[in-house]
C-alpha positions as CSV (number, residue, x, y, z in Angstrom):
1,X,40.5,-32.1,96.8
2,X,42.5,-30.5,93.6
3,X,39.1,-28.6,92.7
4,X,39.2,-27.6,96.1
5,X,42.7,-25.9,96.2
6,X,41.8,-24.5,92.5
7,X,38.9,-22.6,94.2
8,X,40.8,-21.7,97.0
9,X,43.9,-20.5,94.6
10,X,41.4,-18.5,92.3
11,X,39.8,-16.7,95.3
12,X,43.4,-15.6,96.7
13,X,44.6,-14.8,93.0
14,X,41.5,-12.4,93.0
15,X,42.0,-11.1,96.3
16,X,45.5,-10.1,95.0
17,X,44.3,-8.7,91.8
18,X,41.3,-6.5,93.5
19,X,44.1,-5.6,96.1
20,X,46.4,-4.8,93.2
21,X,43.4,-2.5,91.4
22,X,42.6,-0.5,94.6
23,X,46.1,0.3,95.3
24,X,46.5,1.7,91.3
25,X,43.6,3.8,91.5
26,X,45.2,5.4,94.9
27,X,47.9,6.5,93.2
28,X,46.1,8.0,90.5
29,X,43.6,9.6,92.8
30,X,46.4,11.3,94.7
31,X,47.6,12.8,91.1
32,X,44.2,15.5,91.8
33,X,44.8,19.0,92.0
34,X,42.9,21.8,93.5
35,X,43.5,23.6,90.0
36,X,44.1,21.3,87.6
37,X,40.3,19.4,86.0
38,X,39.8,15.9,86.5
39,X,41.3,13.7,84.0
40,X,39.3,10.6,82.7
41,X,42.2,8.7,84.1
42,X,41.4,9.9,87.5
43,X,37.4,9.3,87.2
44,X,38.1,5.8,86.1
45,X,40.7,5.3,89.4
46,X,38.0,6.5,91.2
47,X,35.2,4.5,89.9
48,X,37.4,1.6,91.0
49,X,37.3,2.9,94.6
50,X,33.7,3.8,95.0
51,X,33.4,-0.2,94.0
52,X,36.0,-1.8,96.4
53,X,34.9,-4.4,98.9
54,X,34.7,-2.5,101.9
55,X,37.3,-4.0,103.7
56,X,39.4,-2.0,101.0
57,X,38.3,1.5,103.5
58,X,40.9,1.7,106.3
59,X,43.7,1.6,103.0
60,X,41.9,4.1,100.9
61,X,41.5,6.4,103.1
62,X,45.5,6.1,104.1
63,X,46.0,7.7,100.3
64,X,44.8,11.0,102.3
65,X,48.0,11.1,103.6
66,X,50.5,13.7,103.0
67,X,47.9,15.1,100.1
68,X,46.4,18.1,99.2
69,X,42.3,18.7,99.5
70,X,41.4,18.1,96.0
71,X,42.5,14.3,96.7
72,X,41.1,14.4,100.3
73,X,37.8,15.4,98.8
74,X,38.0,12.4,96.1
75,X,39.2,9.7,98.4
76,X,36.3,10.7,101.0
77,X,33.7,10.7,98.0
78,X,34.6,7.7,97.3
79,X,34.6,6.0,101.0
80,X,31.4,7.3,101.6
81,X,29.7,5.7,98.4
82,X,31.7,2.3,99.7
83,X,29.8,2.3,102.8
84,X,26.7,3.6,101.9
85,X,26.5,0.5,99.7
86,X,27.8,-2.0,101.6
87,X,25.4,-1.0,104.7
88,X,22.5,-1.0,101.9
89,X,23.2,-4.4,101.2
90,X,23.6,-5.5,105.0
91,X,27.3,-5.7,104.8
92,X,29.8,-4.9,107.1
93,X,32.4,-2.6,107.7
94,X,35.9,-2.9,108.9
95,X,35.5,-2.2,112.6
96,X,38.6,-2.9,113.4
97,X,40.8,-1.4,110.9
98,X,38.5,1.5,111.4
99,X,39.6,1.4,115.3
100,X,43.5,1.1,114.6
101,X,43.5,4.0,111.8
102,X,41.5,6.6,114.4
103,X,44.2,5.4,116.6
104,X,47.0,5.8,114.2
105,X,48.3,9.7,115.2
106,X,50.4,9.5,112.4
107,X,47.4,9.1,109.4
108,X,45.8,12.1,108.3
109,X,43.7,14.1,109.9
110,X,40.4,14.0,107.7
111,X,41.3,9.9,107.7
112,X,41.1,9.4,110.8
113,X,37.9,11.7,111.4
114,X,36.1,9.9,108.0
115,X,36.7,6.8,110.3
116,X,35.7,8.2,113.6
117,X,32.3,8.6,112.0
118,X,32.0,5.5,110.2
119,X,32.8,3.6,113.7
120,X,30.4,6.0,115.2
121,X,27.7,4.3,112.6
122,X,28.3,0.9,113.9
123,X,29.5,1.0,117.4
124,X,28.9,4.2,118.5
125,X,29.9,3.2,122.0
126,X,33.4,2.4,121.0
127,X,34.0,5.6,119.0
128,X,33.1,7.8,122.1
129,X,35.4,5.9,124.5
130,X,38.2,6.0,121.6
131,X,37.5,9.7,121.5
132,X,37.4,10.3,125.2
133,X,40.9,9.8,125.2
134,X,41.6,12.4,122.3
135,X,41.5,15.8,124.3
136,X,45.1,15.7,123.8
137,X,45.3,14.6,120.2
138,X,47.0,16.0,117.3
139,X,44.4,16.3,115.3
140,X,42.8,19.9,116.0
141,X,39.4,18.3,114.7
142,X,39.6,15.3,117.2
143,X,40.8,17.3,120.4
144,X,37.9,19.8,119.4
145,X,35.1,17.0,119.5
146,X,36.6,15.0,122.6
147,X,36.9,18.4,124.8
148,X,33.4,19.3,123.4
149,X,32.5,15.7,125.0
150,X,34.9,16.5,128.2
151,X,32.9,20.0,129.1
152,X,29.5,18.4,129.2
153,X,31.0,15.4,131.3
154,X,32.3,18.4,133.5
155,X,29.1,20.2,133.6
156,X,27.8,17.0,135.1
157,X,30.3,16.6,137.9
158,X,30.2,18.3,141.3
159,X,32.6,20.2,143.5
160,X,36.2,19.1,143.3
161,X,35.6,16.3,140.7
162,X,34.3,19.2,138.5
163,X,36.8,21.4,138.9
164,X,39.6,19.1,138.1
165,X,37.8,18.3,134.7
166,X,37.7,21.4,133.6
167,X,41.2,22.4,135.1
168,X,42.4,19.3,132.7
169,X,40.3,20.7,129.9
170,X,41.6,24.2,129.6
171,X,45.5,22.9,129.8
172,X,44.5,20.8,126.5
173,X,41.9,22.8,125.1
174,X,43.1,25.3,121.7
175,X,39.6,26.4,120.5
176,X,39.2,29.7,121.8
177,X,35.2,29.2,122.8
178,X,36.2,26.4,124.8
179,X,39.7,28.0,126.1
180,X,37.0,30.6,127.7
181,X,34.2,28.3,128.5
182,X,36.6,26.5,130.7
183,X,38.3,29.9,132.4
184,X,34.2,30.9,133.2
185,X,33.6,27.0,134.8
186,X,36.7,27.2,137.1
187,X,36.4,31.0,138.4
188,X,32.5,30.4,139.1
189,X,34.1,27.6,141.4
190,X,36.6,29.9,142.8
191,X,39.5,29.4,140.6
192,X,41.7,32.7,139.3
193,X,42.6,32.0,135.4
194,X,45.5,34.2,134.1
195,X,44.1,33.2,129.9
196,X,46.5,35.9,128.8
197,X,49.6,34.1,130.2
198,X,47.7,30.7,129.5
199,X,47.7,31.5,126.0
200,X,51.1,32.9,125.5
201,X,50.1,36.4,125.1
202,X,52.6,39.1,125.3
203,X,51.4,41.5,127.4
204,X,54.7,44.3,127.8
205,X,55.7,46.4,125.1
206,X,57.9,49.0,124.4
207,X,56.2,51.6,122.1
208,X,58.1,54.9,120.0
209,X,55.9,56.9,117.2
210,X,54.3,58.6,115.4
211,X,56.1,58.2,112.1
212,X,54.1,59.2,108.8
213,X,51.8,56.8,107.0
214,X,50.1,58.9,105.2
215,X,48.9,57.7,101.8
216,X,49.8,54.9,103.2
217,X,53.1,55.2,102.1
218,X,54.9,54.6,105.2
219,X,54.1,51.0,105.4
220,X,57.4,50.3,102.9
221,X,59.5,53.2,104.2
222,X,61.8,51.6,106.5
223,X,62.1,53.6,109.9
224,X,64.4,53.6,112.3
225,X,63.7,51.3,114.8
226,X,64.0,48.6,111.4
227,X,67.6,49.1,111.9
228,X,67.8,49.6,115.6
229,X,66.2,49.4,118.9
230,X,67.5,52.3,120.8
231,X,65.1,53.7,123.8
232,X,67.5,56.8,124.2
233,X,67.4,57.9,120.6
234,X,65.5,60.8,119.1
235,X,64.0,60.4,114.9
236,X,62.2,63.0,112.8
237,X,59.1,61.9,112.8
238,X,55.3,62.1,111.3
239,X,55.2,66.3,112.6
240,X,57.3,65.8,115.2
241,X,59.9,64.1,117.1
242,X,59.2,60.1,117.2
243,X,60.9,58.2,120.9
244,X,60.4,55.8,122.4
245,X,57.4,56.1,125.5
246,X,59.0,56.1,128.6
247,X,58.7,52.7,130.2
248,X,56.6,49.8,128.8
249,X,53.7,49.8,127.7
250,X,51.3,46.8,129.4
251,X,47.4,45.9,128.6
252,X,45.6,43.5,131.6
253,X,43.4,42.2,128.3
254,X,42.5,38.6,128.5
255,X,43.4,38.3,125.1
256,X,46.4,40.9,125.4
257,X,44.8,42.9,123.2
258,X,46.9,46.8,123.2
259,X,44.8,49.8,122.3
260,X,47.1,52.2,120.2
261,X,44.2,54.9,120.6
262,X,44.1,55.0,124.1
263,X,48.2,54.4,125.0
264,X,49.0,57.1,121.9
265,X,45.7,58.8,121.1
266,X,43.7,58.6,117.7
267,X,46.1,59.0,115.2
268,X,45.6,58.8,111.3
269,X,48.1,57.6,108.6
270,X,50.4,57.2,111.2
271,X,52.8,54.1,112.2
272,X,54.0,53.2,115.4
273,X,56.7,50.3,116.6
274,X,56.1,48.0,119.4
275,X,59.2,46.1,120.5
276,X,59.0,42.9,123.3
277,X,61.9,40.9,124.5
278,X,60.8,37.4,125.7
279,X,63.2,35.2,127.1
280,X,62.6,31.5,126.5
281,X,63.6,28.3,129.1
282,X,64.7,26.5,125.7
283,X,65.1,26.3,121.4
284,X,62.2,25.2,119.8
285,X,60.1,25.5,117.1
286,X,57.3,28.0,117.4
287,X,54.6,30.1,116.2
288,X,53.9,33.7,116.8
289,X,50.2,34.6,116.3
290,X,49.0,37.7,115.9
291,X,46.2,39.9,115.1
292,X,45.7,43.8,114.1
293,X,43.3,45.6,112.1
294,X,45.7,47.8,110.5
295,X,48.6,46.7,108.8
296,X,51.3,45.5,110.1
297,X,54.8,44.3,109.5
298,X,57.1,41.4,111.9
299,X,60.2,40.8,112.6
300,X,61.4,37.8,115.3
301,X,64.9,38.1,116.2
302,X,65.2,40.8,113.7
303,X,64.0,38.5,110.6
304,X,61.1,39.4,109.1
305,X,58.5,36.5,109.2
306,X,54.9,38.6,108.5
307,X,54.2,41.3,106.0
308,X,50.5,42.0,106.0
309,X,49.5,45.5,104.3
310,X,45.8,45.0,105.4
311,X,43.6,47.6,107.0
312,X,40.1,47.1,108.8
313,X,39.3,44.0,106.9
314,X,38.3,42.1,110.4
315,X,40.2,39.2,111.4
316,X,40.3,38.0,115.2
317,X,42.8,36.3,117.0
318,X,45.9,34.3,115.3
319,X,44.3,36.2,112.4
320,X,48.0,36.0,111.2
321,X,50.7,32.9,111.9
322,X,54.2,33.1,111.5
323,X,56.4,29.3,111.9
324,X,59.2,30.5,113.9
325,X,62.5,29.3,115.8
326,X,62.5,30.5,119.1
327,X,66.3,30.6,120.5
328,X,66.8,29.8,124.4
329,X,67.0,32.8,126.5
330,X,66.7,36.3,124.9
331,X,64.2,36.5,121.4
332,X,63.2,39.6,120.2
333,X,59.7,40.7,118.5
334,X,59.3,44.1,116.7
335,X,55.7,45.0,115.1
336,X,55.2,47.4,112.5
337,X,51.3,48.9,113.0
338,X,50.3,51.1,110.7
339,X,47.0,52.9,110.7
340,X,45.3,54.7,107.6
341,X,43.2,57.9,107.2
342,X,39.6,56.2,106.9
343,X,37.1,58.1,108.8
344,X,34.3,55.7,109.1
345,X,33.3,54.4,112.5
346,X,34.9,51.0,112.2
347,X,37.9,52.2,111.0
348,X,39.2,54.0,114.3
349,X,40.5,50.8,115.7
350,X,44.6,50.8,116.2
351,X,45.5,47.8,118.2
352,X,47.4,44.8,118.2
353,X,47.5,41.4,120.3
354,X,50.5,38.8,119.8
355,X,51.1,35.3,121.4
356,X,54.1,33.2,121.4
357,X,52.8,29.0,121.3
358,X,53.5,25.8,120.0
359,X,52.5,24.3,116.7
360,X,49.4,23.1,118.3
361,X,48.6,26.6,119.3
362,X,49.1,25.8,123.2
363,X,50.7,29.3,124.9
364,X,54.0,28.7,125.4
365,X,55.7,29.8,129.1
366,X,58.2,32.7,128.6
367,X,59.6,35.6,130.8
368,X,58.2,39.0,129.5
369,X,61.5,40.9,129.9
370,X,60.2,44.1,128.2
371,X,57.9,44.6,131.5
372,X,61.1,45.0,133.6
373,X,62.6,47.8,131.3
């Protein structure tokens, strides 16, 4: 009986010690740095990994969190070798700490997809019924993947049953491919989709130009309308007077998209302002996305929050994000575009498209009061 407890003791004390290791070499591991070079320290920690028992995987890959890619890329380097080895040998991995860190909203990201696909390895039934329930998830990576799975459920379906899928797919949808996929699905069934308000584009502007950019030296050169936003004043402007347009200026784009060439004409190294007032139902914290292939300056309730002296260099939308506080009731958004003197083909393009959403990137609901001035 005493030999027996010995044993027993030794196999705990081990446990402990192994435990002990594994959680060392976490720490170390999360010491990486995109631009710092790997210390031997931190090829030894992970050596330690690589060889843990793989019961060891749900808490390694829980060192992901709140870390940087260099130590995401280590920690998932050495999960993967962990598996590999342990399904080489006809081992087992931890199913069900796999299940309750994919559940676990709070873990990182990359964690919690490294374990999606490891439980998709061994029970690939219970990873896509976990991830059926994800369309909603905070993990842009897992709401991709379990709307991805929703839309082909939904291209399955018939009539109202259909319908309803993909009505519930678009509200929790944020890739734009799918956003669109699911606006096509419900208005070949019938089904008008407003994507511009959907999305949280701004589609009413107030406009005043020309002012002179060229040389590009007006992007720095702080205009008027930097200082104030009055529609009844007059400036000196590019070669002549610079006001404001006379009422607003709205685009019926999908994707809000305003075409400065065809509401002003085709200007060169000029700069124009266009000012929106949105009024929100409540404070919160916000994004304002936007995208221009000219360069561009923004200001949100007259702080400036994007400075992007960029011109014809691509980009699409939320080419540029800005983390904002949106007040309840009245906000104000002013946008510096700025066009150059290129004369190639693709450099004609003077536009500009800008949503208002949540973190998420989910449109948020707002009155346009700029369309009523």
């Amino acid at each position: 009986m005493r030999h027996l407890v010995l044993f027993f003791l030794t196999i705990v004390l081990a446990t402990r010690i192994e435990a002990a290791s594994v959680d060392e070499a976490i720490s170390v591991v999360r010491t990486a740095s995109p631009t710092t070079a790997a210390s031997d320290e931190l090829r030894e920690a992970w050596k330690t990994l690589a060889h843990a028992p793989a019961i060891a995987i749900p808490a390694i890959l829980r060192g992901m969190n709140d870390s940087n890619p260099a130590v995401e890329n280590w920690i998932r380097t050495a999960v993967d070798q962990v598996a590999q080895q342990t399904l080489d040998s006809g081992g087992e991995l931890p199913k069900a700490g796999l299940i309750e860190l994919l559940s676990d909203t709070s873990a990182a990201p990359r964690a919690r997809r490294t374990a999606y696909e490891l439980l998709e390895n061994i029970d690939a039934d219970k990873a896509h019924e976990l991830l059926a329930g994800m369309v909603d998830d905070p993990s842009l990576e897992m709401r991709y993947d379990a709307i991805a799975a929703g839309i082909e459920s939904a291209k399955a379906a018939e009539g109202d049953d259909a319908v309803a899928k993909y009505r519930m797919l678009l509200e929790s949808a944020r890739n734009l491919e799918q956003i669109q996929t699911c606006k096509k699905a419900l208005e070949e069934a019938g089904e008008k989709v407003d994507l511009a308000t959907h999305m949280g584009f701004v589609t009413a502007w107030r406009v005043i130009g020309i002012f002179d950019n060229r040389d590009k030296a007006g992007f720095d050169v702080a205009y008027p309308p930097e200082e104030e936003i009055e529609f009844s004043a007059t400036y000196d402007g590019k070669e002549s007077e610079a006001t404001w347009m006379e009422g607003a200026v709205t685009t019926d784009d999908d994707l809000g998209n305003v075409d400065l060439n065809d509401k002003i004409g085709p200007e060169k190294g000029a700069v124009v302002y266009a000012f929106a007032e949105i009024d929100m139902p409540g404070a919160q914290a916000a994004q304002v996305r936007y995208a221009s292939p000219n360069g561009t300056k923004l200001w949100v309730n007259g702080k400036e929050v994007a400075n992007n002296e960029v011109y014809h260099a691509g980009g699409g939308v939320d080419q540029y994000v800005a983390d904002v506080p949106l007040l309840k009731g009245k906000n104000t958004l002013l946008l510096k575009v700025c066009q150059n003197e290129q004369t190639e083909a693709w450099a004609q393009d003077w536009s500009f498209q800008l949503r208002v959403c949540e973190p998420l990137g989910g449109g948020l609901e707002f009155d346009n009061l700029t369309s009523q001035n």
